[in-house]
C-alpha positions in Angstrom: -9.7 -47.7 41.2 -12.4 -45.0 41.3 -12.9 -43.3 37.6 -11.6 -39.3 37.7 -14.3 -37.4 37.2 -15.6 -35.6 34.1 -17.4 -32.7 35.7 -16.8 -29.8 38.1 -19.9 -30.2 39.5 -23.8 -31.5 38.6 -24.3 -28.1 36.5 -21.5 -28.9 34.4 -22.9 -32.9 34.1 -26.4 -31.5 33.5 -25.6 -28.5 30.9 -23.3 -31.7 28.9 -26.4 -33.6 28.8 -28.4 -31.1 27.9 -26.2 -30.0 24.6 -25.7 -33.5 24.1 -29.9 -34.0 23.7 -30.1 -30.7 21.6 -27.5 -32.1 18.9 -29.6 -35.6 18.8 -32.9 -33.8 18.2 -31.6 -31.3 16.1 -32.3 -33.3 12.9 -36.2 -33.0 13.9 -36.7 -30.2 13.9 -33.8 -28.1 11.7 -35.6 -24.8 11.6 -37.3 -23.7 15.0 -40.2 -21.4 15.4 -39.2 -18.2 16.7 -39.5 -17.9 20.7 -40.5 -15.6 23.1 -43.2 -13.7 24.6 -43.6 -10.6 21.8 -43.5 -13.1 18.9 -45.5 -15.5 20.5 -48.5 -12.8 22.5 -49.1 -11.1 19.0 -51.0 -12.2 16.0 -48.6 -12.5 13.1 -49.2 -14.1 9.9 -45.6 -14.7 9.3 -45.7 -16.8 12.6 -48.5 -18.4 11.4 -47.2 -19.0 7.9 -44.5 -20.6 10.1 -46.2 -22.8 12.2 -48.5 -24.0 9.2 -45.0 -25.1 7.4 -43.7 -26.9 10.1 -47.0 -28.8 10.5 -46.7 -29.2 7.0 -43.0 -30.5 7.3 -43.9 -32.8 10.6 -46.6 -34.3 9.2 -45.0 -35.1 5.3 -42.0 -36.9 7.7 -44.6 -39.1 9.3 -46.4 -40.4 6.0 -43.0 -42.1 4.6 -43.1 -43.9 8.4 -46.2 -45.0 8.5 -46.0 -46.5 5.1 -42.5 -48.0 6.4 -43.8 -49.6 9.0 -47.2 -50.9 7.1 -44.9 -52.5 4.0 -42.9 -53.9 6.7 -45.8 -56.0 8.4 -46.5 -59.5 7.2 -48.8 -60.6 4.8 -50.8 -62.0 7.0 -51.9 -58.7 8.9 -51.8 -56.9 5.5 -54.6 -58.7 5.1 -56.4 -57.8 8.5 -59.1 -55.1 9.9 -56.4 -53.8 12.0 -54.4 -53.4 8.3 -56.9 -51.8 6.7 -57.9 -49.3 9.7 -54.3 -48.3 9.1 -54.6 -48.0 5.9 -57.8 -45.7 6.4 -55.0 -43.8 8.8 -52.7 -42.8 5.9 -55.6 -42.0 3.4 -56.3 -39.4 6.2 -53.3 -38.0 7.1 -52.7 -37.7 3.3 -56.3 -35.5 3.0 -54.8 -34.0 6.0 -51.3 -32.8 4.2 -53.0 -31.6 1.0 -55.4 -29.7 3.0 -52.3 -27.7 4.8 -50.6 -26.9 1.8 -54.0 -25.8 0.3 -54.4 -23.1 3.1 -52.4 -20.5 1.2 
């Protein structure tokens, strides 16, 4: 027995899918930067306040992960050159964060 369909037609299918991704991803990124080609052709220093905070934001989410996913690792490669390159990874990104949130 064929299944009834869901949608009118492949529009309807594709704008579902489409809200479906946007309520998955909204959790990344909960405050967007303002759009469109006014904001975005002109100089502002809001927008660049902006776009400085979300760096900011993006990167401070990826330290906890990294540090996740280096805690998680055995012993073993804890104690490797690839495990200390990694480490030399976060010590960077760290530098990286503070010098952000120094810009001000």
């Amino acid at each position: 027995m064929p299944q009834p369909k869901r949608y009118k037609d492949p529009a309807a299918r594709q704008k579902a899918y489409r809200l479906r991704l946007q309520s998955r991803f909204a959790s990344l990124c909960p405050k967007p930067l303002p759009k469109g080609p006014s904001i975005a052709a002109l100089p502002s220093s809001s927008r660049w306040r902006a776009m400085q905070e979300e760096a900011a934001r993006l990167l401070a989410d990826l330290l906890p992960e990294m540090q996740d996913y280096r805690d998680q690792r055995s012993e073993r490669w804890q104690e490797s050159d690839r495990a200390q390159e990694f480490e030399e990874r976060i010590a960077q990104l760290e530098s990286i964060i503070s010098d952000i949130e120094s810009l001000d």
